[in-house]
C-alpha positions as CSV (number, residue, x, y, z in Angstrom):
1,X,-17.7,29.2,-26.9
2,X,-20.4,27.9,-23.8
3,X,-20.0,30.6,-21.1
4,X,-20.6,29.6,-17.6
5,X,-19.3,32.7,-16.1
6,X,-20.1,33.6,-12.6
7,X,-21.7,29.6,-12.2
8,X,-21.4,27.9,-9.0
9,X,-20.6,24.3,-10.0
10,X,-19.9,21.1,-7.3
11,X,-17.9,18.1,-9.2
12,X,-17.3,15.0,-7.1
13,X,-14.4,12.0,-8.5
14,X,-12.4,15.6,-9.4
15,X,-9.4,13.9,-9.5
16,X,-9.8,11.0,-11.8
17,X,-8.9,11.5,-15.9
18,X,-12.6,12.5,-16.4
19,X,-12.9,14.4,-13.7
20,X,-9.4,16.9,-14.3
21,X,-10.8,17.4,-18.3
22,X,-14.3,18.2,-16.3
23,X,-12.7,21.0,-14.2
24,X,-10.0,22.3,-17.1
25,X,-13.3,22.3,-19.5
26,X,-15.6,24.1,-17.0
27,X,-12.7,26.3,-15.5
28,X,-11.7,27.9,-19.1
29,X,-15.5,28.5,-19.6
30,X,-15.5,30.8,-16.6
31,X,-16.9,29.0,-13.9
32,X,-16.6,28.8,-10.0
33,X,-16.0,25.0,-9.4
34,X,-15.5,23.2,-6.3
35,X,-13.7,20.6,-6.7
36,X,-14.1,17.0,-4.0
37,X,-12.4,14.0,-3.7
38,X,-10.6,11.4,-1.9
39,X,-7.6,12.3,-2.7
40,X,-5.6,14.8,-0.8
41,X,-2.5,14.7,-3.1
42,X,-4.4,14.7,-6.4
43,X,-6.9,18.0,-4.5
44,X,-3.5,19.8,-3.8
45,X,-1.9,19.6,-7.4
46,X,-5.7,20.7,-9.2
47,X,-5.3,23.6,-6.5
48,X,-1.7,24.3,-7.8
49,X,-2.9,24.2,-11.8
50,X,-6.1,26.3,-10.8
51,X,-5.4,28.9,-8.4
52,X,-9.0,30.3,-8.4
53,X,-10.4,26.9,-7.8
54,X,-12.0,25.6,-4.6
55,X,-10.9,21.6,-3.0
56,X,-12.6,20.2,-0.8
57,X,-11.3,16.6,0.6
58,X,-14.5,14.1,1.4
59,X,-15.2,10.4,1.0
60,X,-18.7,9.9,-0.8
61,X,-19.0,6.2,0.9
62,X,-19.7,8.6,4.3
63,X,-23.2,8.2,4.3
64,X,-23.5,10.0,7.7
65,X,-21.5,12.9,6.6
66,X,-23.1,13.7,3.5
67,X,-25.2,16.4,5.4
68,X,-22.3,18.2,6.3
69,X,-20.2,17.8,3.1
70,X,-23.1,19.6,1.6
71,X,-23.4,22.5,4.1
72,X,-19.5,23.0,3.7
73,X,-20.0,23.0,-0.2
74,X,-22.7,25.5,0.2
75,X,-20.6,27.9,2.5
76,X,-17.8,27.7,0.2
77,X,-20.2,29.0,-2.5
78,X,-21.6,31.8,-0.5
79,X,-24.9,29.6,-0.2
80,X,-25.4,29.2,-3.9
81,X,-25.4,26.1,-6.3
82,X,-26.0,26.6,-9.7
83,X,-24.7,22.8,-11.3
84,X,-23.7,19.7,-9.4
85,X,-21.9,17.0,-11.6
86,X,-21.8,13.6,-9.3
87,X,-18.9,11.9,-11.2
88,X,-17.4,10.0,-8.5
89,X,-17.9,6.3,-8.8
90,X,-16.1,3.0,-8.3
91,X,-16.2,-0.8,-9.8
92,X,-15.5,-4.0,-8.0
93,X,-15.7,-6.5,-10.7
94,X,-16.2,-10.1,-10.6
95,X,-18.7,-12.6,-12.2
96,X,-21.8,-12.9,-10.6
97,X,-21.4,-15.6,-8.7
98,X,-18.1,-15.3,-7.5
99,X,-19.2,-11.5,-6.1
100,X,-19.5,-11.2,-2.7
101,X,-21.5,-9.3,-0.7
102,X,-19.5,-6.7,0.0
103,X,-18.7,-6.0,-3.7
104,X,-21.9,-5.8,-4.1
105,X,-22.8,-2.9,-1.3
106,X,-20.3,-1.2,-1.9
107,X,-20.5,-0.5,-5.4
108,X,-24.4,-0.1,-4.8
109,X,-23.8,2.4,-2.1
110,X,-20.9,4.5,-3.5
111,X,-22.4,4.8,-7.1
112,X,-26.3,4.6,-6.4
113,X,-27.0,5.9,-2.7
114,X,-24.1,8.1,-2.5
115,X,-25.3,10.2,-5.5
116,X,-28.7,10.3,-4.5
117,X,-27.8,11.2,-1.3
118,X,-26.0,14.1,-2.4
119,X,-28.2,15.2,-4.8
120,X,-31.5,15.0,-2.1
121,X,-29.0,17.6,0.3
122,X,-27.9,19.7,-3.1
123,X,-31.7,20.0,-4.6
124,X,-33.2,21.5,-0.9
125,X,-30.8,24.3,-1.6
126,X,-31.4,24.4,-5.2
127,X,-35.3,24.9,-4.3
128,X,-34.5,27.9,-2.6
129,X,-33.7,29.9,-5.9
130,X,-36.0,27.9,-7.8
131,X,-33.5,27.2,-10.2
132,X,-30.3,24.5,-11.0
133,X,-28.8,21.6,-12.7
134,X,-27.8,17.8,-12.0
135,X,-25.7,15.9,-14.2
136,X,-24.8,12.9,-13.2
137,X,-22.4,10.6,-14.6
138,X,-23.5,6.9,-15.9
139,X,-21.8,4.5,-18.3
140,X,-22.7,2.6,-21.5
141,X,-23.0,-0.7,-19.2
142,X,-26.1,0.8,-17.1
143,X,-27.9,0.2,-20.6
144,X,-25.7,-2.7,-22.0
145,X,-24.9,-4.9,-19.1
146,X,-21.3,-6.5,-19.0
147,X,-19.6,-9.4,-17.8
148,X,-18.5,-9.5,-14.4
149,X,-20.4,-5.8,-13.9
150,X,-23.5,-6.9,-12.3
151,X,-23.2,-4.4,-9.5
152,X,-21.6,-1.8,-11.3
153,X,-24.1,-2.0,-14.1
154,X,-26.7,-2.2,-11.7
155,X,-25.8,0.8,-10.0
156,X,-25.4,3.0,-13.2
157,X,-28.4,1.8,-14.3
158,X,-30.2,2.7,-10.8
159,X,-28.9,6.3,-11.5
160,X,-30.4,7.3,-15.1
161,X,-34.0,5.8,-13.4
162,X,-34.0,7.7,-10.3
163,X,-32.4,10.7,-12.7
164,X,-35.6,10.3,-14.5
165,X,-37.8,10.4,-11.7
166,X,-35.7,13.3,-9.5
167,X,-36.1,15.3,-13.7
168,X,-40.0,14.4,-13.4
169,X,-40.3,15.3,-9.2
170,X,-38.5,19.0,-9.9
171,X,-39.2,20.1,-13.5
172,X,-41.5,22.8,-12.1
173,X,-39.1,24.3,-10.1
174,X,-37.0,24.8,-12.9
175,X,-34.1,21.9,-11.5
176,X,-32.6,20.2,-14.5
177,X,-31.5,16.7,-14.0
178,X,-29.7,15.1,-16.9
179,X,-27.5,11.8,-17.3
180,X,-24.3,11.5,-19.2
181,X,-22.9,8.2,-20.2
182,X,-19.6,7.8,-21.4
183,X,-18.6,4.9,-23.6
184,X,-14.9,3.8,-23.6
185,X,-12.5,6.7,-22.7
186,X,-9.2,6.7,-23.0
187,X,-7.8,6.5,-19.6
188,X,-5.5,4.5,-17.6
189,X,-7.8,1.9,-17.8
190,X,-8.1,1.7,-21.5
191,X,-4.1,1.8,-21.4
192,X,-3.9,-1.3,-19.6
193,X,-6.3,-3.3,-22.8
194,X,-4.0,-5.5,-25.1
195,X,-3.5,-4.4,-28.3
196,X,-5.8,-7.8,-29.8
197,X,-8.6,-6.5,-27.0
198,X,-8.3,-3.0,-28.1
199,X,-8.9,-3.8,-31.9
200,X,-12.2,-5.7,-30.5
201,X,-13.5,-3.1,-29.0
202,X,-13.1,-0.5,-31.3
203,X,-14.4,-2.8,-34.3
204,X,-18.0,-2.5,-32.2
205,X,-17.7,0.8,-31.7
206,X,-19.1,2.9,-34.9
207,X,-16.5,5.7,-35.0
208,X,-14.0,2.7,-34.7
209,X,-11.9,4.4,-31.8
210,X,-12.1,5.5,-28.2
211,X,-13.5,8.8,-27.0
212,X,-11.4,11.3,-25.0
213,X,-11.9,12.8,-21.4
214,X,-12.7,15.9,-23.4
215,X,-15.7,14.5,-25.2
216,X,-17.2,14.0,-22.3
217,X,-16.3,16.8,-20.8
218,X,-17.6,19.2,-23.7
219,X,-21.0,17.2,-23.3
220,X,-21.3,18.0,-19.4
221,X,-20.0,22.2,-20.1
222,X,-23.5,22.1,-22.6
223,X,-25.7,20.7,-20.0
224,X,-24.3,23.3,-17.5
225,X,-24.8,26.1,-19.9
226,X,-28.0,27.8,-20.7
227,X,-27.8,26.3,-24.1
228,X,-29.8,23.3,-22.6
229,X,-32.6,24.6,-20.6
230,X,-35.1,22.9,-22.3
231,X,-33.6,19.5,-21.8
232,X,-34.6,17.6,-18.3
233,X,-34.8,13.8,-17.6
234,X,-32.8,12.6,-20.7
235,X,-29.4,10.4,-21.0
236,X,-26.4,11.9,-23.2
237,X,-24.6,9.2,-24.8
238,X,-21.2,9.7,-25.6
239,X,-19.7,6.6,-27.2
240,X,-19.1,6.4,-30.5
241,X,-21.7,4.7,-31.9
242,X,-21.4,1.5,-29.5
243,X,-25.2,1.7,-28.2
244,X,-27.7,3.8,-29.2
245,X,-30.7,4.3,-26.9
């Protein structure tokens, strides 16, 4: 059983399928989470399964408020930050020469400068105690490249390089900063596949099936936990066998 008792733990995209196994995971495991989002509805009913748990409502695309968001998060904490998980993302698919400019930015700065953004604010408090842990969430794609994914592919890809250099930038301050890159997880998404589609996918996949929200999950309590403090700078794949790095 990974303990992460008495851990101060910031999760963004809290509300997607990933994000409630994240919190359930790290919740049961003893932690302090607070949880962020968009999504005022989907805040209120974690808040009603998890009584002890912290919400906090704020759109990562607010550049400008990012600061702030951070302060807030830190307050909430009583001014300590153990693990922040940036999970929130979005995709805006279309082939590349259809995309327009605006899918492009968007994706770019949601994914890419939004989690960098937060991490810069989260690591000046980290360096206070000399100690914490990033984990941020990529996909498959940054390493694969799909069709009609340019920007989203792009922008996960952006992350595990800069994760690489933030890992390289902090090591001696003992901040961790570790990728995790989920394959195809069953999700809404994944629901919506046709049956034909479905049996395609899997056939490339090694362990011939989807993953589940917990997988991941599981992956992301480890790199929290003590049990990794050796590991900095490296990308967790957790697919199935459909890429190895």
């Amino acid at each position: 059983m990974i303990n992460l008792k008495n851990l101060n733990i910031i999760l963004t995209g809290a509300t997607g399928v990933i994000g409630n196994s994240i919190v359930d995971k790290l919740i049961s495991a003893g932690s302090n989470i607070l949880a962020t989002g968009s999504n005022e509805e989907k805040l209120k009913k974690i808040k009603e399964n998890y009584k002890n748990i912290n919400v906090l409502k704020f759109d990562i695309s607010d550049h400008d408020g990012i600061n702030n968001f951070v302060e807030n998060c830190s307050k909430i904490l009583n001014n300590k930050i153990d693990v922040l998980i940036n999970n929130a993302g979005i995709t805006q698919d279309n082939l590349s020469i259809r995309m327009k400019d605006e899918e492009w930015k968007r994706v770019i700065d949601i994914n890419l400068s939004s989690t960098f953004l937060i991490t810069k604010n989260v690591i000046k408090k980290m360096l206070r105690s000399k100690n914490g842990k990033i984990i941020n969430i990529t996909s498959v794609v940054g390493h694969t490249g799909n069709i009609g994914q340019a920007n989203y592919a792009a922008s996960k890809a952006g992350i595990i390089a800069m994760s690489k250099s933030l890992a390289i930038e902090y090591g001696k301050k003992n901040i961790k900063v570790n990728c995790v890159s989920p394959g195809f997880i069953i999700s809404n998404m994944t629901d919506q596949i046709s049956e034909e589609h479905t049996d395609l996918l899997k056939s490339r996949i090694s362990l011939n099936k989807f993953g589940k929200p917990e997988d991941v999950a599981n992956t992301i309590a480890f790199l929290s936990s003590n049990l990794s403090e050796y590991i900095t700078g490296e990308t967790i794949h957790v697919n199935g066998g459909m890429y190895f790095s």
